[in-house]
C-alpha positions as CSV (number, residue, x, y, z in Angstrom):
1,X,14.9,-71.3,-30.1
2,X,14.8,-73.6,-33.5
3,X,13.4,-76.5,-33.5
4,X,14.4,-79.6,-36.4
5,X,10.2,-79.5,-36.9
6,X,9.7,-75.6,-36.9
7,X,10.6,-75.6,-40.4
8,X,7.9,-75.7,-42.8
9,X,8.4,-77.9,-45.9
10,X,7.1,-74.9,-48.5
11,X,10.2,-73.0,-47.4
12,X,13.2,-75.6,-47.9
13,X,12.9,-79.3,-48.9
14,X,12.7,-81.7,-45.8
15,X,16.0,-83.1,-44.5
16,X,16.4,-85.9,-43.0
17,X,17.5,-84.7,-39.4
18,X,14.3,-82.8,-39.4
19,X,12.4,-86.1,-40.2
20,X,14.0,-88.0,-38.1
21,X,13.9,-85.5,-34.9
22,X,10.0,-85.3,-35.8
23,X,9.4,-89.1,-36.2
24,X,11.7,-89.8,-32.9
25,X,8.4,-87.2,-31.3
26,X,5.5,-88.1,-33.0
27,X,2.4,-90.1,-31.2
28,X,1.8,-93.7,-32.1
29,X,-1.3,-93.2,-33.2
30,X,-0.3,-90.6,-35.9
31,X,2.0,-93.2,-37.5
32,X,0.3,-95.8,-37.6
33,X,-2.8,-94.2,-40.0
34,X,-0.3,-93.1,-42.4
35,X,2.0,-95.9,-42.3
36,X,-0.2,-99.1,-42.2
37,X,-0.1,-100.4,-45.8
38,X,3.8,-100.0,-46.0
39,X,3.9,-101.5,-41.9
40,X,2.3,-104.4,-42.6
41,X,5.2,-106.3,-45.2
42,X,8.0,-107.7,-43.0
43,X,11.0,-106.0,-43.2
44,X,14.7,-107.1,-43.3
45,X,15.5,-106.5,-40.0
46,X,19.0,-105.4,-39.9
47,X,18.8,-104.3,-36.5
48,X,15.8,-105.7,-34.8
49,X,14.1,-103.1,-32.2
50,X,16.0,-103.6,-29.2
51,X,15.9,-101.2,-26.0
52,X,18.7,-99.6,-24.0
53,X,19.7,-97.2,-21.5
54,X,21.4,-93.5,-23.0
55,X,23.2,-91.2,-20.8
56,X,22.2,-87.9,-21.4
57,X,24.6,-84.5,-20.6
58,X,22.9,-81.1,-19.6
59,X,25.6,-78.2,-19.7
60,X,25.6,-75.2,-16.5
61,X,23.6,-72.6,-17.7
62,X,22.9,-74.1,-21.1
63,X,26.5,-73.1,-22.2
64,X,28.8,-74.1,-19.4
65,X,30.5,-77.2,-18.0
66,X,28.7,-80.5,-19.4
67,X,27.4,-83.2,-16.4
68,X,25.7,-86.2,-16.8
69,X,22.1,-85.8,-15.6
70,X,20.9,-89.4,-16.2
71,X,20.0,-92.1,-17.7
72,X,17.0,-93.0,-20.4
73,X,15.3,-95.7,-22.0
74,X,16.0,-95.3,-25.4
75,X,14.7,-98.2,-28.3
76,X,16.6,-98.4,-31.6
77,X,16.3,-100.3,-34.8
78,X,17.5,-100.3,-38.5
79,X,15.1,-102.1,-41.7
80,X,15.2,-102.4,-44.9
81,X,12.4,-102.1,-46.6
82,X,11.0,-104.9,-49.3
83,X,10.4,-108.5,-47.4
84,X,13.1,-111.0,-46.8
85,X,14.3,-110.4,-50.6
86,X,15.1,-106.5,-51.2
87,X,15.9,-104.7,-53.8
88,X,19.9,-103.8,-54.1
89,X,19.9,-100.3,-53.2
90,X,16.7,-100.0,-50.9
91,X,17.1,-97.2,-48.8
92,X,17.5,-98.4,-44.6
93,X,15.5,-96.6,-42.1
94,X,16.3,-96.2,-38.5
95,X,15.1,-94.5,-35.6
96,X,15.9,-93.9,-32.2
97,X,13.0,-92.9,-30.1
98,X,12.6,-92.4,-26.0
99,X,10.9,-94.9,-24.0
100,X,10.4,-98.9,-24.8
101,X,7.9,-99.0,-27.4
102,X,9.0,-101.0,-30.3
103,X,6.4,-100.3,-32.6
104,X,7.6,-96.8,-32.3
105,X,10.4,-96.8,-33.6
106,X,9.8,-99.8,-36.4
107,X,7.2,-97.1,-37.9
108,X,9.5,-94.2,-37.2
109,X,12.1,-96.6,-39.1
110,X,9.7,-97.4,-42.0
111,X,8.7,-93.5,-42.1
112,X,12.6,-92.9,-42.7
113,X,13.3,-95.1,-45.4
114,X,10.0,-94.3,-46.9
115,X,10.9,-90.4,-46.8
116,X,14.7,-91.1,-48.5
117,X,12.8,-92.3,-51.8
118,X,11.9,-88.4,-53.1
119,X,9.1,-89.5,-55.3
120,X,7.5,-90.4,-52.5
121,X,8.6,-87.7,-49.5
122,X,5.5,-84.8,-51.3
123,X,2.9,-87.1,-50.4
124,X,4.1,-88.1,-46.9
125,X,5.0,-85.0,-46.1
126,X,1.2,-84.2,-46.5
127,X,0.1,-87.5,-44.9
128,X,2.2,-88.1,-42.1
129,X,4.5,-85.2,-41.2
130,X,2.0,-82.3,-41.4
131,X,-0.5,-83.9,-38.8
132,X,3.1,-84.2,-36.7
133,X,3.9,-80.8,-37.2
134,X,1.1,-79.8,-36.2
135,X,0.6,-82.0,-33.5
136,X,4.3,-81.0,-31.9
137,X,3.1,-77.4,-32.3
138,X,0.3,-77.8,-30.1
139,X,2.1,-79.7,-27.3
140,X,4.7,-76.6,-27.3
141,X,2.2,-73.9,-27.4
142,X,0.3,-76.1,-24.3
143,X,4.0,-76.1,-22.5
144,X,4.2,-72.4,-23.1
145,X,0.4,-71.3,-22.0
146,X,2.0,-73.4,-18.7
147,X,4.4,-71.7,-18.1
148,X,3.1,-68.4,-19.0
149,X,0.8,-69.1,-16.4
150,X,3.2,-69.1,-13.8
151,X,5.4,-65.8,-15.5
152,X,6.7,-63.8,-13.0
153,X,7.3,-60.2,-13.7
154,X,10.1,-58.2,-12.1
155,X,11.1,-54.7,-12.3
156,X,13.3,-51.9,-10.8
157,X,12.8,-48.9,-10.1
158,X,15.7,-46.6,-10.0
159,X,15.9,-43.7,-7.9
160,X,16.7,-40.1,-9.0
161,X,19.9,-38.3,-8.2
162,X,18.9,-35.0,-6.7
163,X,15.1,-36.2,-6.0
164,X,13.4,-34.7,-2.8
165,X,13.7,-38.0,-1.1
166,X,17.4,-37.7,-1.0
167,X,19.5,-37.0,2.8
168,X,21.1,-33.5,2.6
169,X,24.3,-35.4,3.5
170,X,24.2,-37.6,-0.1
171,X,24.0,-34.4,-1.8
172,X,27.6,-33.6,-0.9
C-alpha cells in the first residue's frame, strides 16, 4: 500500500501532498524543535486555527458502496508568513490535522509555507521531515509487529482423486 511519506526525498523531489500528509501526522514535539525560530514571529492569520467536525466515508470492502462512518475533530488554519506586514508574494501555509490541537496545525501551517520556498525545502527536509519519516515508519512497523502477532494462518488440504481413502461407490 503507498503511503504520501513512503517516499524518500533522494528518489523524487518532495511534493507538497506528501508534506502535507506527513505534517497533518507528525508529533508535536518533532515540530516544534525544528520550527521554533520561524514559530515564534506572528503570522498573518488568514484563517486563524479554528476546530470542526469532518465526516469521514469508508467504502464495503475498500472498493464498494461508500457510507459515512463518523464524525472527527478536525482543526484547520491558513498563515502567511512575515508579521502583520508580508512580503507580496509570500507563500500561505495551511494544514488540516485530526484532533483539537491548535499548535498543531499552526506549525504544520508554518512547516508548509516554509517547504514552498525551495531554497529552503533541502535543509527542512533534513531537519524536520526526516525525523517524521522516520518517526511514521516506526509507528507502522509497531502496528504491523501487532498485528502480526495475532496472524492467523489457514490452509487446505485437498483430497486426491483415486486415493485409498475414497468409497468404492465415488469411484464410479
Amino acid at each position: 500500500m503507498f503511503h504520501a511519506f513512503d517516499t524518500e526525498p533522494a528518489a523524487r523531489p518532495l511534493r507538497r501532498a506528501q508534506w502535507l500528509a506527513m505534517l497533518a501526522r507528525a508529533p508535536v514535539s518533532l515540530l516544534e524543535p525544528a520550527l521554533a525560530q520561524h514559530a515564534e514571529t506572528p503570522p498573518q492569520w488568514l484563517r486563524a486555527p479554528e476546530t470542526g467536525l469532518v465526516m469521514v466515508q469508508g467504502r464495503a470492502g475498500g472498493t464498494g458502496e461508500r457510507f459515512n462512518l463518523g464524525e472527527v475533530t478536525v482543526t484547520r488554519c491558513a498563515l502567511r508568513l512575515g508579521g502583520t506586514a508580508p512580503q507580496p508574494g509570500a507563500a500561505v501555509g495551511v494544514a488540516y490535522v485530526l484532533g483539537r490541537s491548535h499548535r498543531h496545525a499552526q506549525l504544520a501551517a508554518v512547516a508548509d509555507a516554509l517547504l514552498q520556498d525551495p531554497a529552503q525545502q533541502a535543509a527542512l527536509d533534513a531537519r524536520l521531515l526526516a525525523p517524521v519519516r522516520a518517526h511514521l515508519a516506526a509507528l507502522r512497523a509497531q502496528r504491523h509487529a501487532r498485528a502480526q502477532g495475532s496472524k492467523v494462518e489457514f490452509f487446505t488440504v485437498a483430497r486426491e482423486a483415486g486415493g485409498a481413502d475414497m468409497d468404492e461407490d465415488d469411484s464410479e
